[in-house]
ZASE-496852 format. One record per residue: x negated, y negated, z of N, C-alpha, C in turn; residue in one letter. Coordinates in steps of 0.2 Angstrom, whole numbers, plus 5000, padded with zeros to 4 digits. Example, Ala and Ser with C-alpha at 12.3 -4.5 7.8 and 13.67 -1.06 7.14 Angstrom:
2
493450285039493850225039493450165039a/493650115035493250055036493650005039s/
END
This chain:
137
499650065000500050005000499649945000x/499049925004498649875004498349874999x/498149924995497849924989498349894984x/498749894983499349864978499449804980x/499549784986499749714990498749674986x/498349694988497549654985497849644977x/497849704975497849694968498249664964x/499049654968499449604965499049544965x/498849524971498549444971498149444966x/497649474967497149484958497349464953x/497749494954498249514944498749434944x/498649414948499149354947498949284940x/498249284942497849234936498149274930x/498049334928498349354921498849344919x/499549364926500149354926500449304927x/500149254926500549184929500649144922x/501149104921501349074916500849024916x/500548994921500148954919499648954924x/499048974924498549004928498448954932x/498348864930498048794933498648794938x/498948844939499548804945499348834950x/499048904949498948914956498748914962x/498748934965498648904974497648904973x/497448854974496648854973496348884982x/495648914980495248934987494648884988x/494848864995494148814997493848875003x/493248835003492748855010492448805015x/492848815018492448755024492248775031x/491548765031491348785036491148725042x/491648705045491748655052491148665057x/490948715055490548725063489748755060x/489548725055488948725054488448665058x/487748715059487448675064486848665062x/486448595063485848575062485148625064x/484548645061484048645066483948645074x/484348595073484048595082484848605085x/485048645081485848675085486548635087x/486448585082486948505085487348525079x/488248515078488548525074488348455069x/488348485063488348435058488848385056x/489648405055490148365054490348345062x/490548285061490748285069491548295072x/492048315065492548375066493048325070x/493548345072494348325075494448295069x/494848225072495148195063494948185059x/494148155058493748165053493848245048x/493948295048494148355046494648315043x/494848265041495448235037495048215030x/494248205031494048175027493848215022x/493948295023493748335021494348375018x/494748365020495448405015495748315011x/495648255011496048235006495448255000x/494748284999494548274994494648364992x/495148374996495148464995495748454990x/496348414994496748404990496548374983x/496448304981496148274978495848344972x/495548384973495248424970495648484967x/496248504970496648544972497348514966x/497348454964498048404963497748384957x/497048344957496648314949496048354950x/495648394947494848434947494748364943x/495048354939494348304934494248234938x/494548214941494648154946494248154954x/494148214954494048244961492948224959x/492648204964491948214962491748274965x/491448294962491148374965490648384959x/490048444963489648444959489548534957x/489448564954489548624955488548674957x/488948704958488348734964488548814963x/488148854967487948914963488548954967x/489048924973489448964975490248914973x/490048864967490748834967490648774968x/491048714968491248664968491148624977x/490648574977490548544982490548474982x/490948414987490948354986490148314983x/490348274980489648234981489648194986x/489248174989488848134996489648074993x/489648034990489947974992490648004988x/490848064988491548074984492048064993x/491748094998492248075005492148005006x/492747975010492747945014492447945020x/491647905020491347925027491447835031x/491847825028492047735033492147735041x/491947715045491947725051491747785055x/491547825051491247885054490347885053x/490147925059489547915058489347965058x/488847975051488848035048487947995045x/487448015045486747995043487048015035x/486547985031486347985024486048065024x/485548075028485248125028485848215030x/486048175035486648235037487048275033x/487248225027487648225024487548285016x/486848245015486248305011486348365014x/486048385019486148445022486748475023x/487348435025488148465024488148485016x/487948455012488248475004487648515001x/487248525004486448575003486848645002x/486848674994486748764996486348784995x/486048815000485548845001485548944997x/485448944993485649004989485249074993x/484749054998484549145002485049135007x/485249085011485749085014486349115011x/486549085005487249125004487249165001x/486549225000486249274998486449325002x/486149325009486249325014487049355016x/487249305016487949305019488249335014x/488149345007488349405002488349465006x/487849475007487549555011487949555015x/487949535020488649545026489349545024x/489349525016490249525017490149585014x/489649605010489649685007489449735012x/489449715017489449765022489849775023x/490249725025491049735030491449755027x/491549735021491949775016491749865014x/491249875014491049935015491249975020x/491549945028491649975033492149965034x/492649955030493349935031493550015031x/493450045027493550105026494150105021x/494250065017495050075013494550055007x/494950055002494950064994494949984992x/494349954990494449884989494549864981x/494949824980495249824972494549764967x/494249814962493649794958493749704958x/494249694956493749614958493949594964x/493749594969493349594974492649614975x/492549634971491949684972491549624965x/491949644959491649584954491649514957x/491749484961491649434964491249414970x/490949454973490349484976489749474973x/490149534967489249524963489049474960x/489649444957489549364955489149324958x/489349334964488849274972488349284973x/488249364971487549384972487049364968x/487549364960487049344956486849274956x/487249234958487449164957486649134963x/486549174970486249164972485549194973x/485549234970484749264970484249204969x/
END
């Protein structure tokens, strides 16, 4: 049954009258931490300034500024709203930095886990893995 429930959502891009409508996937990671272990974004309502450019991207892509990157689509430095928030020059580099053995890395752990689920995972998920894999080697 969950095998048919994944793969329905898979098959949806082929099935859909018009594949640009559907629900798009972001990643945000809120609780990434600097070298010296300090959170990098400083999170509560600011976390607003980060979903209107999700929206924004989600509603116009050609409109939205984003730069593409080897895991997908990330703001450029001046596409948020950082007005009253204090966020360095520098920090903000590092917030939009992908780091490709990082998300090499983090490939390996999600093909782990999916390895140990023990149920039957529907091929693209697995061709979308490999993607990331290659995308970051």
């Amino acid at each position: 049954y969950q095998r048919r429930v994944r793969g329905h959502w898979l098959s949806m891009e082929q099935r859909a009258p018009d594949a640009a409508k559907l629900p798009k996937i972001f990643h945000v990671n809120w609780f990434r931490k600097s070298a010296e272990g300090k959170f990098l974004w400083p999170g509560f309502g600011d976390n607003a300034r980060v979903l209107e450019w999700i929206i924004k991207r989600a509603t116009a892509p050609a409109d939205a500024d984003a730069v593409d990157t080897p895991i997908g689509y990330v703001p450029r430095p001046d596409a948020l709203d950082l007005s009253n928030v204090d966020v360095a020059p520098e920090t903000m580099t590092e917030l939009l930095t992908v780091n490709k053995s990082d998300w090499n890395a983090e490939a390996d752990k999600y093909d782990a886990f999916l390895n140990e689920l023990g149920v039957t995972i529907p091929d693209g998920i697995w061709a979308e893995l490999q993607t990331l894999k290659n995308n970051t080697k």
